[in-house]
SEVEX-12489 format. One line per 10 residues: number of its first residue (from 1); their letters; for each residue z, y, x of N, C-alpha, C. Coordinates in Angstrom, 1 decimal, decimal comma. Layout:
// SEVEX-12489
NUM = a = Z Y X Z Y X Z Y X  ...
//
This chain:
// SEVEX-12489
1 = xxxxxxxxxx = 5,3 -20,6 -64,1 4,4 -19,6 -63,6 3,8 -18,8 -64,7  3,8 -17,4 -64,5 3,4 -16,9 -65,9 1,7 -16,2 -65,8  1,2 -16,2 -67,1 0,0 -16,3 -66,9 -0,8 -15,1 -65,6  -0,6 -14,0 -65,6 -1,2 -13,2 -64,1 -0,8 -13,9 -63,5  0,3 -14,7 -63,2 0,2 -15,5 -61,8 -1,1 -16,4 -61,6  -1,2 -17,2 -62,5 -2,3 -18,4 -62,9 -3,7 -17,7 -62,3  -3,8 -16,5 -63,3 -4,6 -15,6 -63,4 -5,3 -15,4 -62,0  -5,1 -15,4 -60,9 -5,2 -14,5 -59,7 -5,4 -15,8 -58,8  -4,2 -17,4 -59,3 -5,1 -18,2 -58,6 -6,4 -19,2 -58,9  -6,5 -18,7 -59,9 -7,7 -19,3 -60,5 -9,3 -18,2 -60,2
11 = xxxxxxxxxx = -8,8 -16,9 -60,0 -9,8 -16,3 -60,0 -10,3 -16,8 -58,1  -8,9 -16,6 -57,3 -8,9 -17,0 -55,6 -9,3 -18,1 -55,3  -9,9 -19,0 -56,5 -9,9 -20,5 -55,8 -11,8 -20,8 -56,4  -11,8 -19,8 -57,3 -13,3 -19,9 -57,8 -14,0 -19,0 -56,9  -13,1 -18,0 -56,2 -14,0 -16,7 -54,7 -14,4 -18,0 -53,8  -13,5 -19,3 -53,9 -13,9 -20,0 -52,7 -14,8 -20,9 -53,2  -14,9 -21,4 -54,2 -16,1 -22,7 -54,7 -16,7 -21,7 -56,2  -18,5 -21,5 -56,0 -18,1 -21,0 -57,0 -18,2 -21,6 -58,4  -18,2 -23,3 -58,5 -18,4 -23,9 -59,8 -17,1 -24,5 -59,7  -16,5 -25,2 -60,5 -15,2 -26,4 -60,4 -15,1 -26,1 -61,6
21 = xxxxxxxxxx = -14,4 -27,6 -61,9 -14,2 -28,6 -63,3 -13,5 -28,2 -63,4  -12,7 -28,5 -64,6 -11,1 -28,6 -65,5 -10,3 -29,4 -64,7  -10,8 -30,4 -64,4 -9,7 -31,1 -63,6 -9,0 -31,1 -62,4  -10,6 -30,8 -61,8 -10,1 -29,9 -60,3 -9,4 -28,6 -60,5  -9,0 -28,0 -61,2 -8,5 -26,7 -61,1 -7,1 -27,0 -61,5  -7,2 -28,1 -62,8 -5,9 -28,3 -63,0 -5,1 -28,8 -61,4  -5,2 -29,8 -61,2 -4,6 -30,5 -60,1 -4,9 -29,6 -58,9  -5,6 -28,4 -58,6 -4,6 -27,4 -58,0 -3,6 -26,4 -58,1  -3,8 -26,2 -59,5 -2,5 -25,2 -59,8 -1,2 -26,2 -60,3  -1,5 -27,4 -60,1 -0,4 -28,3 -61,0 -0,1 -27,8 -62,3
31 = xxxxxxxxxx = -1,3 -27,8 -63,0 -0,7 -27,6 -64,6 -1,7 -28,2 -65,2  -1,4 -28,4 -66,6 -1,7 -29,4 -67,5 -3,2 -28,7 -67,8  -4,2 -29,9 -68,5 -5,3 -28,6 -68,9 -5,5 -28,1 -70,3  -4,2 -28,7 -71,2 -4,3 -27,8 -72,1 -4,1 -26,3 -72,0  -3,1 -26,0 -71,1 -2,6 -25,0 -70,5 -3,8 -24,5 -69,9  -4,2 -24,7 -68,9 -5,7 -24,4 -67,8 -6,7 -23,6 -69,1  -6,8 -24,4 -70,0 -7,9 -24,0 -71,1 -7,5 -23,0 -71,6  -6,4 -22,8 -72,0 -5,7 -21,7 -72,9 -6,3 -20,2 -71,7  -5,6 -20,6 -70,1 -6,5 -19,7 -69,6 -7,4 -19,2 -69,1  -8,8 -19,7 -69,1 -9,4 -19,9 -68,7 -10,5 -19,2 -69,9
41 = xxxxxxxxxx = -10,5 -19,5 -71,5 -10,8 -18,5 -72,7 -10,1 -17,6 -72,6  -8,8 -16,9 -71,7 -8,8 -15,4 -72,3 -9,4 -15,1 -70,9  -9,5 -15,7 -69,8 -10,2 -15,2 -68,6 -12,0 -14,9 -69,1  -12,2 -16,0 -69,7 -13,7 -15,8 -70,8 -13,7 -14,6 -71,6  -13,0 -14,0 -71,8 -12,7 -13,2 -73,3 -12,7 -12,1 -72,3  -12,1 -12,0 -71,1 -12,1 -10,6 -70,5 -13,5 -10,4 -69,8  -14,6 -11,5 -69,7 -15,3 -11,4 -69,0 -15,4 -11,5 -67,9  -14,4 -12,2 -67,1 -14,2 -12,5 -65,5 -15,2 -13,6 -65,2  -14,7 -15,1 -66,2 -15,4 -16,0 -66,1 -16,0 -16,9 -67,3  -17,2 -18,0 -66,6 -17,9 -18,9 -67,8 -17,8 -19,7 -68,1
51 = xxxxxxxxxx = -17,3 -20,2 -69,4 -16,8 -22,1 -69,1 -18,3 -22,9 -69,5  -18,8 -23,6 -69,0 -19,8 -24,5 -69,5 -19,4 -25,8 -68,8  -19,3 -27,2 -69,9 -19,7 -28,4 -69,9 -18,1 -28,9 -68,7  -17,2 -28,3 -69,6 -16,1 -29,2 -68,6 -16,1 -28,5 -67,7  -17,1 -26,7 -66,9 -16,1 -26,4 -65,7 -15,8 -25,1 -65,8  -16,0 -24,1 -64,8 -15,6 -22,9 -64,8 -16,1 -22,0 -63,6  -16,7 -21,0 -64,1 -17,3 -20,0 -62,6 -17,0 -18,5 -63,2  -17,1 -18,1 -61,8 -17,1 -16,5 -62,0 -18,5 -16,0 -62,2  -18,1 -15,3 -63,1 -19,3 -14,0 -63,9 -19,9 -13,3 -62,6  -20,8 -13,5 -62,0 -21,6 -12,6 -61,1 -22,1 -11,1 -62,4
61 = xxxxxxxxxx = -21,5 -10,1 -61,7 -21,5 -8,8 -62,5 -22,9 -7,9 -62,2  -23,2 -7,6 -63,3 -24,6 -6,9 -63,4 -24,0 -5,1 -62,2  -25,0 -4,6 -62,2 -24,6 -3,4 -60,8 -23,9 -2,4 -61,5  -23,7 -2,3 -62,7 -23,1 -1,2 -63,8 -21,4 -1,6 -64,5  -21,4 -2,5 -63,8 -20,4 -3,4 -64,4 -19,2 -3,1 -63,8  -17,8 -3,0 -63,9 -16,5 -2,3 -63,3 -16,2 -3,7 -63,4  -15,4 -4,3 -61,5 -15,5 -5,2 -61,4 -13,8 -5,6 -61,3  -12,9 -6,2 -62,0 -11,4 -6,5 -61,8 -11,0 -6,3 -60,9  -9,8 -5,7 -61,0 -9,1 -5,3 -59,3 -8,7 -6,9 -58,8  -8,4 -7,9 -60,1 -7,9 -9,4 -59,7 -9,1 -9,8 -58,5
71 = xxxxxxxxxx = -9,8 -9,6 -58,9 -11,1 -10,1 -58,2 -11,3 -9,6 -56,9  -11,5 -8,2 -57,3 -11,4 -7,2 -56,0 -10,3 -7,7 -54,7  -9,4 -7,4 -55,6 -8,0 -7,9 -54,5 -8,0 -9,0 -53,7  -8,6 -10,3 -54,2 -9,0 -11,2 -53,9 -9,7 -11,6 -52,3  -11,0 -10,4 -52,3 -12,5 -10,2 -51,5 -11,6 -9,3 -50,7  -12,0 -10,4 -49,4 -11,9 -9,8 -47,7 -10,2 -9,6 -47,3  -9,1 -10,4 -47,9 -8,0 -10,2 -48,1 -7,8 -10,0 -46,6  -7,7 -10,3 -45,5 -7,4 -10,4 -44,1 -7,8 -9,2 -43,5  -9,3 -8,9 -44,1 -9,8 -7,9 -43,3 -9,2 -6,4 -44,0  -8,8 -6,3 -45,0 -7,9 -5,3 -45,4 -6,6 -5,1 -45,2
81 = xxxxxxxxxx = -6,1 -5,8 -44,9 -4,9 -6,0 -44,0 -5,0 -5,4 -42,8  -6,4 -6,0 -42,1 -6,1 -5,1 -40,8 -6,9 -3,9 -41,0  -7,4 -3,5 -41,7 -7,7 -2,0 -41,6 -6,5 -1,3 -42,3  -5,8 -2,1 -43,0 -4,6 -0,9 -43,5 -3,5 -0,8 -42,3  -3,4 -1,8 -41,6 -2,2 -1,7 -40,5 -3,3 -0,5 -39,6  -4,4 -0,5 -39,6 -5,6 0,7 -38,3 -5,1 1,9 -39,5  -5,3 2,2 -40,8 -5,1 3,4 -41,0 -3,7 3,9 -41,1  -2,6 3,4 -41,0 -1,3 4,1 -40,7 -1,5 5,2 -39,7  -1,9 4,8 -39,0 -2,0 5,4 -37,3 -2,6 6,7 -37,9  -3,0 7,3 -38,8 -3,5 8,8 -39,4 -2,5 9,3 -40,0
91 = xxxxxxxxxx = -1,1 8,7 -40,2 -0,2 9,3 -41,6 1,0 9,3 -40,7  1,7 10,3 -40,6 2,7 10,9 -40,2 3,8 11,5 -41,4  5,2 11,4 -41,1 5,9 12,0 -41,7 6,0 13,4 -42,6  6,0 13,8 -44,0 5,9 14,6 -44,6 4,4 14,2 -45,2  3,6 13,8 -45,2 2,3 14,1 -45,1 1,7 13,7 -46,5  0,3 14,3 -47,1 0,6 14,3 -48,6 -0,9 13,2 -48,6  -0,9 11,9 -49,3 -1,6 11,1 -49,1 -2,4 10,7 -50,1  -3,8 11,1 -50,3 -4,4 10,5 -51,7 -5,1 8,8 -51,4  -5,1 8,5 -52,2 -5,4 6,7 -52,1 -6,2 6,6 -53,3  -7,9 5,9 -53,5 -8,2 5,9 -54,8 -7,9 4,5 -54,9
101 = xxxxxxxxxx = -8,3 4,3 -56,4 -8,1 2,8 -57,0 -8,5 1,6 -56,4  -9,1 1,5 -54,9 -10,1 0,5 -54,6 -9,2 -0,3 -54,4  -8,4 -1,7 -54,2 -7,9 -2,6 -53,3 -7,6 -2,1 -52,0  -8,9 -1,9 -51,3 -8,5 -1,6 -49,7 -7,5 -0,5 -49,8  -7,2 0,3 -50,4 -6,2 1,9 -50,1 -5,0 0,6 -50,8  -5,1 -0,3 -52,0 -4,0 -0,5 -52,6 -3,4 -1,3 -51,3  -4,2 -2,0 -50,2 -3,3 -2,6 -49,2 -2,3 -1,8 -47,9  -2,7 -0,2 -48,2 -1,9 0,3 -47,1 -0,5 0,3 -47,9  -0,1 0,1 -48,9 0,9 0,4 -49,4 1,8 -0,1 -48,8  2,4 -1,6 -48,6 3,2 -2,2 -47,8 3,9 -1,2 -46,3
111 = xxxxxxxxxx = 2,8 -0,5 -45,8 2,7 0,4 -44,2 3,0 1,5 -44,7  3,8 2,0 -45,7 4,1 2,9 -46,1 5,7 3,5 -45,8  6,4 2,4 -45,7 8,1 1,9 -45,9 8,5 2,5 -44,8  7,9 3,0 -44,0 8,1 3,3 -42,6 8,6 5,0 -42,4  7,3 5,4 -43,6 7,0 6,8 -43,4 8,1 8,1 -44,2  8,4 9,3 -43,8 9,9 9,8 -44,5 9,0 11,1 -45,1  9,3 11,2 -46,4 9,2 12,3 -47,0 7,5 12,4 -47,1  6,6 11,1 -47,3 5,7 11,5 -48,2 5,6 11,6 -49,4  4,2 12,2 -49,7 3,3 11,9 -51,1 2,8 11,2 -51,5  1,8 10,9 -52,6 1,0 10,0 -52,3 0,2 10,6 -53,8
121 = xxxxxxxxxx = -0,9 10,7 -53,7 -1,7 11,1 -55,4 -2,7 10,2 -55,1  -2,9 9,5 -56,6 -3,7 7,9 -57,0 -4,1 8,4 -58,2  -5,2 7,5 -58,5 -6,1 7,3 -59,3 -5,6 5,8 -60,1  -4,7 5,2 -59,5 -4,7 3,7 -59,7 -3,4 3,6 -60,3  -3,1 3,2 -61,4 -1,9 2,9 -61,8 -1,1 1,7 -61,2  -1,5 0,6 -60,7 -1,5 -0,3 -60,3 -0,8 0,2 -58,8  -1,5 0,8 -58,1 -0,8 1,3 -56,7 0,3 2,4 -57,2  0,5 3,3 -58,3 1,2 4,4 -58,6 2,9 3,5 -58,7  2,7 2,1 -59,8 3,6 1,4 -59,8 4,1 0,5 -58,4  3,5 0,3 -57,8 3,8 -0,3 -56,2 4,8 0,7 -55,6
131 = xxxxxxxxxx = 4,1 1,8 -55,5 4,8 2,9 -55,0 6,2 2,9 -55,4  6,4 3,2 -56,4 7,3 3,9 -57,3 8,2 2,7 -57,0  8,1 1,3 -57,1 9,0 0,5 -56,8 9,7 0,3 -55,3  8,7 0,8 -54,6 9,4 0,5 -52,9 10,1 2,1 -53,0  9,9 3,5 -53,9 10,9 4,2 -54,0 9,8 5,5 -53,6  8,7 5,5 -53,2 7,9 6,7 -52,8 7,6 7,7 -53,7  7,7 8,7 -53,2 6,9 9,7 -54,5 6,2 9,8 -54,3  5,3 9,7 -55,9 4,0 9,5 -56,1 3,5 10,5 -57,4  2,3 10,8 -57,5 1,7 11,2 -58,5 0,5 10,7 -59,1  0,6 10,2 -60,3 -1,3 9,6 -60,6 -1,7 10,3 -61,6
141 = xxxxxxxxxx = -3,1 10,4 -61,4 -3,9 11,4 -62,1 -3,6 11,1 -63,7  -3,4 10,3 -64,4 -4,0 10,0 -65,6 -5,3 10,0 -65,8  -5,5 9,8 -67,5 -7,2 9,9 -68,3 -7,3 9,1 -68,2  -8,8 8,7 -68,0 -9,0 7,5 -69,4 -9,1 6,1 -68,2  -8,5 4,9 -68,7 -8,0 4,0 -67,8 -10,0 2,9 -67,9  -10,0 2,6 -66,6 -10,8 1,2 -66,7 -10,6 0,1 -66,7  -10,0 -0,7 -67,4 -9,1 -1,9 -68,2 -9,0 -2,9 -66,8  -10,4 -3,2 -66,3 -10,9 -4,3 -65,3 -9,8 -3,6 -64,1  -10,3 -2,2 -63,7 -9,6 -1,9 -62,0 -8,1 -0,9 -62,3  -7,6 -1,0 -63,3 -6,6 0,0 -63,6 -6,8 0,8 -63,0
151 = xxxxxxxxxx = -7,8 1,7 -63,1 -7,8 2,8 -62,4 -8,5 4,3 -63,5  -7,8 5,7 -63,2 -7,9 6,5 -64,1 -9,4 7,4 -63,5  -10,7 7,5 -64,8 -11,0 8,3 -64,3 -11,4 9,5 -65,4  -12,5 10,0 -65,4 -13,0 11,4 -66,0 -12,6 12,8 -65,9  -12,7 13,5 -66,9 -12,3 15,0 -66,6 -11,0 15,3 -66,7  -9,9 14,6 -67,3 -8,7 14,7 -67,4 -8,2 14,2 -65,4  -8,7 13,6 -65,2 -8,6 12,4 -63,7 -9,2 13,9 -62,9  -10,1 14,2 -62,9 -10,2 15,3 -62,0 -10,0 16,5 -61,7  -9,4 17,0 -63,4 -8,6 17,8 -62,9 -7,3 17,7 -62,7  -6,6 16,6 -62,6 -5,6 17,1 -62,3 -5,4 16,7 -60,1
161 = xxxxxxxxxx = -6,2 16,1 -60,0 -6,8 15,9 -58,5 -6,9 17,2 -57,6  -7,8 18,3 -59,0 -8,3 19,7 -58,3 -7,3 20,6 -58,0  -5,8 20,2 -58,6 -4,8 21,1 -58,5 -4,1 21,0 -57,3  -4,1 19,6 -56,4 -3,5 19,6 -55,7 -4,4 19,6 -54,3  -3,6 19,8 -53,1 -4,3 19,3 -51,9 -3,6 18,1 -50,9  -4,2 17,3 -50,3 -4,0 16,6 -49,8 -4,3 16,3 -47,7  -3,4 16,0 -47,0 -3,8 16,0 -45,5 -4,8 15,1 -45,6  -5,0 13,6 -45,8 -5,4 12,5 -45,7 -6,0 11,9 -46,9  -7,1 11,8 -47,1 -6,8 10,8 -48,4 -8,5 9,6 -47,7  -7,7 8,3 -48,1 -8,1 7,1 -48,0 -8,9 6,8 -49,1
171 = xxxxxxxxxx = -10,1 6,0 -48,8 -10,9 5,1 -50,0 -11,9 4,4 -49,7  -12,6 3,6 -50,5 -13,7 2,6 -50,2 -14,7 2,5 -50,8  -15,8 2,0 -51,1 -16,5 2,2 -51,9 -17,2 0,3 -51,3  -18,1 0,2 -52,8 -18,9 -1,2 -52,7 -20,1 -1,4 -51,8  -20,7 -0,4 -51,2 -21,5 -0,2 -50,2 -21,7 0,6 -48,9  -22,3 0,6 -48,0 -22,6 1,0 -46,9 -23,8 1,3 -46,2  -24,9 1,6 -46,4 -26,1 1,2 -46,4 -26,5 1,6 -45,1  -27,6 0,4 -44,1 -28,1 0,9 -43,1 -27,9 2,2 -42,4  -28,9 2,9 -43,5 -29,1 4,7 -42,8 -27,5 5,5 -43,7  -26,5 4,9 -44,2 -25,7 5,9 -43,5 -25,3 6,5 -45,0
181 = xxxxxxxxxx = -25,5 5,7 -45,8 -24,8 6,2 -47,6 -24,2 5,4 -48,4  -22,8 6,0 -49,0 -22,2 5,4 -49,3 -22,1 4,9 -51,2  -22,2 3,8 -51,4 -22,8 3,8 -52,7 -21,9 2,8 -53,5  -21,5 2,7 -55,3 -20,6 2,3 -55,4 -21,0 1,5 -57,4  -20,5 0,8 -57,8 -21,0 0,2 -58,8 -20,3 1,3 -60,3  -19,2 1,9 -59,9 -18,7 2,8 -60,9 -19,0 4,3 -60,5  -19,9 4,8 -61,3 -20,2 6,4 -61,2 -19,0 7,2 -61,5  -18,0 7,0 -62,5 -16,5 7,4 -62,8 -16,1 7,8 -61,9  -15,5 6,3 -61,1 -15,1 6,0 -60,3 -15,5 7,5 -58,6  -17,0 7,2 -58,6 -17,5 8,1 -57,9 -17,1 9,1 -57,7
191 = xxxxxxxxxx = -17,3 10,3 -58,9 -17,3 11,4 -59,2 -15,9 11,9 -59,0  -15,1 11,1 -59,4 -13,3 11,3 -58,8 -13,3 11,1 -57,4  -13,9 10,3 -56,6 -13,9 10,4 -55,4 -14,3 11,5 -54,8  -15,5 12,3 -55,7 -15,7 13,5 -55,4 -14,8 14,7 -55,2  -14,4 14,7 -56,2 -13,3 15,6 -56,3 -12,3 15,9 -54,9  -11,7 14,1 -55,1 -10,6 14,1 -53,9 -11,5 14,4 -52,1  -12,2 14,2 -52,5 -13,0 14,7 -50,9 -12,6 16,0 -51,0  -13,2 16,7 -51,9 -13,1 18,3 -51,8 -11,3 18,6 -51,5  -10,8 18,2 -51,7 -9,4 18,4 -51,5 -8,1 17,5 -50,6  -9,1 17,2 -49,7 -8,4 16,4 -48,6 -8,8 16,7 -47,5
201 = xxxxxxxxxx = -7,8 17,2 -46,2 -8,4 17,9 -44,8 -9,0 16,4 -44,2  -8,3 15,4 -44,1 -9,1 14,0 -43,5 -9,5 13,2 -44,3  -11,2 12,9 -44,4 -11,4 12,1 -45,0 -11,7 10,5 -44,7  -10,9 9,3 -45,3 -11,0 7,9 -44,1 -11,3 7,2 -44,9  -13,2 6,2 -44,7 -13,6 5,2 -45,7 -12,8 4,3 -44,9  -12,3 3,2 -46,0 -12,3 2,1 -45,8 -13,1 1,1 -46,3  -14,0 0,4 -45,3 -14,9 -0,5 -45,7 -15,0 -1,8 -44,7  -14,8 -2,7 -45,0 -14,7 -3,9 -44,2 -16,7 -4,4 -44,4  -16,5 -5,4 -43,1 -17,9 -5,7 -42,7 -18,9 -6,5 -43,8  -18,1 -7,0 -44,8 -18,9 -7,4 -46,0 -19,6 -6,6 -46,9
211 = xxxxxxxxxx = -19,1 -4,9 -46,8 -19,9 -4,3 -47,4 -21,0 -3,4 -46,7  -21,0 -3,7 -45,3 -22,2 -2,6 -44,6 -23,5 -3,4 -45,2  -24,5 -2,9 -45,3 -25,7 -3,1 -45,3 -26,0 -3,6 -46,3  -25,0 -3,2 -47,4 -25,0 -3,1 -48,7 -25,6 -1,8 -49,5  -25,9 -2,3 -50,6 -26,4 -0,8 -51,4 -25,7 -0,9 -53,3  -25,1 -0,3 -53,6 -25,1 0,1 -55,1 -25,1 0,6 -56,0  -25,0 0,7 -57,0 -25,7 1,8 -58,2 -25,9 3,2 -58,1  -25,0 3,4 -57,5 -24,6 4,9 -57,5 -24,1 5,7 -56,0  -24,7 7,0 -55,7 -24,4 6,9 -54,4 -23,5 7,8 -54,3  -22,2 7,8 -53,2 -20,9 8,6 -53,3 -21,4 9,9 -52,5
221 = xxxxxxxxxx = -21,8 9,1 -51,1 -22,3 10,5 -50,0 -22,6 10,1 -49,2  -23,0 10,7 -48,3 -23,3 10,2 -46,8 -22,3 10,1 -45,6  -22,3 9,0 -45,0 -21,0 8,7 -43,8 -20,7 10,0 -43,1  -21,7 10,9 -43,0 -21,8 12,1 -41,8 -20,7 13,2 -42,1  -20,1 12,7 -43,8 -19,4 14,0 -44,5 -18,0 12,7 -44,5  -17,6 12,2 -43,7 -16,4 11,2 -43,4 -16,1 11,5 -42,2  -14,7 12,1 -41,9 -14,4 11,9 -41,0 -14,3 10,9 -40,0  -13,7 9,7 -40,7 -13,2 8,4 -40,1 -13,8 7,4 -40,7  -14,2 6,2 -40,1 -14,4 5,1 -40,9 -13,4 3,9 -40,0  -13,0 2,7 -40,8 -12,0 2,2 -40,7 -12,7 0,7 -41,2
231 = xxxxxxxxxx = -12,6 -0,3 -39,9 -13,8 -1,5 -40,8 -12,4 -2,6 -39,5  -12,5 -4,4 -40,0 -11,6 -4,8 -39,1 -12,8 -5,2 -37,9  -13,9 -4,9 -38,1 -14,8 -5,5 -37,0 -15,5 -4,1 -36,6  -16,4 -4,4 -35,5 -17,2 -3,2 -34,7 -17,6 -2,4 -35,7  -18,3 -1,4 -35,9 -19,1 -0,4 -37,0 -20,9 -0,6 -36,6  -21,3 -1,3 -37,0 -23,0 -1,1 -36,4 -23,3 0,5 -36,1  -24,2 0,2 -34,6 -24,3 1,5 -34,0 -25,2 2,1 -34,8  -26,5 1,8 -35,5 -27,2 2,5 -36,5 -26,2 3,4 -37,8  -25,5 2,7 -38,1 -24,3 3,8 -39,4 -24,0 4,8 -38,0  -22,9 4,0 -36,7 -22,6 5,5 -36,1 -23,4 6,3 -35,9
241 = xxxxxx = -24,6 6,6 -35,6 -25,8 7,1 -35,3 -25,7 8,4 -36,3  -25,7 7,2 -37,5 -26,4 7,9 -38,9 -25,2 9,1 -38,9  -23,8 9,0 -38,7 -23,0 9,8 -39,1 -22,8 10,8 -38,2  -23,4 10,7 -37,1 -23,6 12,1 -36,5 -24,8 13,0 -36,2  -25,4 12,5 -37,7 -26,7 13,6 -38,2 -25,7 14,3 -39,2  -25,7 15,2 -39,5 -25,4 16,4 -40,1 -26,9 17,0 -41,1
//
C-alpha cells in the first residue's frame, strides 16, 4: 500500500477517534510501526497531525489555516454523495460546468460519465486530473497552488475564470450562518469564488448539514445571491427565510 493510501486512512480513522496509539493504528492498517512512524512524522511535518507519548491526533486548525483536501474529503463522505447525485439533476448535455476546489463539487465528478459534450472549469487540480482521466474536457485556472487543498488561487486564478462563462457552476464553502452568510476559512479561496459567481448563469452551494449554523473567517456572500442550495437533509426554514430577503 503506498504511502497516500496509508495517508487517507490514518487521517479517516483519527476523523473517527480523535486520540489513538501506535499500536492501535498499526493493527488497523496491518502494518508494522516502524513503517506507521515513518508516516505519521511526514503527516507531522505537513501539519495534519501531533504525535505525543506513543499516540497520534489531528491538528485542530486555527480559522486562518487552509485545511487538507485528505481531510476535507474525509468530512460528511455520505452526505456528499447524496448532494452530488441531487445536483446532476441541474447539468444537462453540452453544458459548461464550473466546480471550485471544495470536496463537495470534487464528488459530483463520478455523475459526470453520463453527460455528452461538456465543460467543466476548476480551480482544483485534483478534480482537473479526475476529469481528464474519465476523458472530460476540462480547463483549470492555474496560479498559485495551496499545497493542503490543491487548489489554484490569486490573480492569475481569476483571471483566467473572468474570460470564460459558465451555465452552472457548483461550490461550498466551511459555513452557513443562521441569518443567511456564507463564510469560509480561505479568503483566496473566497475571492475566486467571487469571480466564478460573476460568471455563471446558475449559482448551486453545496453545503451539507454539518456546516449550517456555522460561521468562518471570512465571508463569501449572502444565500439570497444563490440560486440553489443543495444540503442531504431539510434546509432550516430561518436560512430559507433569510434567502428570500434581497
Amino acid at each position: 500500500m503506498p504511502f497516500y493510501e496509508r495517508e487517507d486512512k490514518i487521517i479517516n480513522i483519527l476523523l473517527q477517534k480523535e486520540v489513538m496509539t501506535v499500536n492501535e493504528l498499526a493493527d488497523k492498517l496491518y502494518i508494522s510501526k516502524p513503517t506507521l512512524r515513518r508516516d505519521l512524522l511526514k503527516l507531522e511535518q505537513k501539519g495534519i497531525i501531533a504525535r505525543t507519548h506513543g499516540a497520534a491526533s489531528l491538528i485542530k486548525n486555527p480559522a486562518d489555516t487552509k485545511i487538507s483536501f485528505n481531510m476535507r474529503e474525509q468530512e460528511q463522505n455520505n452526505a456528499k454523495t447524496i448532494m452530488a447525485q441531487r445536483a446532476v439533476s441541474f447539468i444537462k448535455d453540452g453544458d459548461i460546468i464550473m466546480l471550485d476546489a471544495t470536496t463537495s463539487a470534487y464528488h459530483i465528478i463520478p455523475f459526470l460519465a453520463d453527460f455528452h459534450n461538456i465543460i467543466v472549469i476548476t480551480s482544483s487540480a485534483k478534480t482537473s486530473l479526475a476529469l481528464g482521466q474519465m476523458g472530460i474536457r476540462n480547463f483549470c485556472t492555474g496560479g498559485l497552488m495551496i499545497p493542503k487543498s490543491f487548489s489554484y488561487v490569486g490573480g492569475d486564478a481569476q483571471d483566467m475564470v473572468s474570460r470564460y462563462n459558465a451555465d452552472v457552476l457548483f461550490f461550498s464553502c466551511r459555513g452557513l450562518s443562521e441569518d443567511g452568510y456564507l463564510s469560509d476559512n480561505s479568503i483566496e479561496e473566497n475571492l475566486l469564488r467571487t469571480t466564478m459567481m460573476r460568471h455563471a448563469k446558475k449559482k448551486i452551494l453545496l453545503c451539507d448539514s454539518s456546516k449550517i449554523g456555522k460561521v468562518s473567517l471570512h465571508n463569501l456572500c449572502h444565500i439570497s445571491e444563490v440560486d440553489e442550495i443543495i444540503c442531504e437533509t431539510k434546509v432550516p426554514q430561518t436560512i430559507l427565510d433569510s434567502k428570500r430577503k434581497d
